[in-house]
C-alpha positions, 0 to 999 in steps of 0.5 A, a space after each residue: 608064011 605064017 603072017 601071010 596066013 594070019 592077014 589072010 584068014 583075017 581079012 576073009 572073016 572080015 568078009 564073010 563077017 559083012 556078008 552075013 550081016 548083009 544076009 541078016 539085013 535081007 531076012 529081016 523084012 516085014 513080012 517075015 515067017 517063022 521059017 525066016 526067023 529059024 534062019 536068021 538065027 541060025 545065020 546069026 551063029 554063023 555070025 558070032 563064030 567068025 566074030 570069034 574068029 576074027 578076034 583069035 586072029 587079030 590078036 594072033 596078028 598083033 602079037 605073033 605076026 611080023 610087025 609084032 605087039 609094040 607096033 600095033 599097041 603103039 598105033 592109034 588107028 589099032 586102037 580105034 579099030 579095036 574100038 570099033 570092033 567092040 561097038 559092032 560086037 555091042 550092038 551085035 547084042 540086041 538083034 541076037 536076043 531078039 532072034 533067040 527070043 523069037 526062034 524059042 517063043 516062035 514069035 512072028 515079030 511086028 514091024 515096030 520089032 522088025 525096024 528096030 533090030 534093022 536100024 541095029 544091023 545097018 549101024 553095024 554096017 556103017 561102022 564096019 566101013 571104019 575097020 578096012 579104013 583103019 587097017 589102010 592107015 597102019 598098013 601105011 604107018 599112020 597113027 603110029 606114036 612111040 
């Protein structure tokens, strides 16, 4: 049950991880208010929390869980997935400052301000598509190498 319970919690931050980023992306528009600017930040929190979430239970997955540490430390598609995480939580980076640095100044952000952190947020997506593909693989025993 324990394992269960770990790829389920998993697998649902995951989730809500791509719909706050879906949020995110609607919000951040031209055009956007000062109302618009609290919300994104406050959404993006939210963001950041399940991206810590996620991390406590993918590592709780990978050593405590049923396949154990030596199965994952030995996939490549673990390792890539890994990766990929750490990019998203890389780029995740700039758009988070910039809602803080608007929010504190109370800064309505121009459209060249806007587009950037949008071209940010759908990369983010883009490679969010990388992680269940990864996870299909070793779920199957691809990428394994002992």
């Amino acid at each position: 049950m324990f394992d269960f319970s770990l790829a389920a919690v998993h697998h649902l931050v995951f989730f809500a991880l791509l719909a706050i980023l879906t949020a995110e992306l609607a919000i951040v528009r031209r055009g956007m208010d000062a109302n618009a600017v609290a919300l994104v930040a406050r959404i993006d929190l939210a963001y950041g929390a399940m991206a810590a979430i996620a991390l406590a239970a993918g590592f709780a997955r990978a050593v405590y869980a049923a396949k154990g540490w030596d199965f994952y430390s030995h996939n490549l598609f673990f390792w890539i997935k890994l990766g990929t995480f750490a990019l998203i939580g890389i780029l995740s980076v700039p758009p988070t400052l910039k809602f803080i640095q608007w929010r504190r100044l109370q800064h309505v952000p121009t459209d060249a301000q806007i587009r950037s952190v949008r071209l940010y947020l759908w990369t983010e997506i883009a490679l969010f598509a990388v992680l269940p593909i990864c996870a299909a693989a070793m779920a199957r025993g691809y990428g394994y190498y002992a």
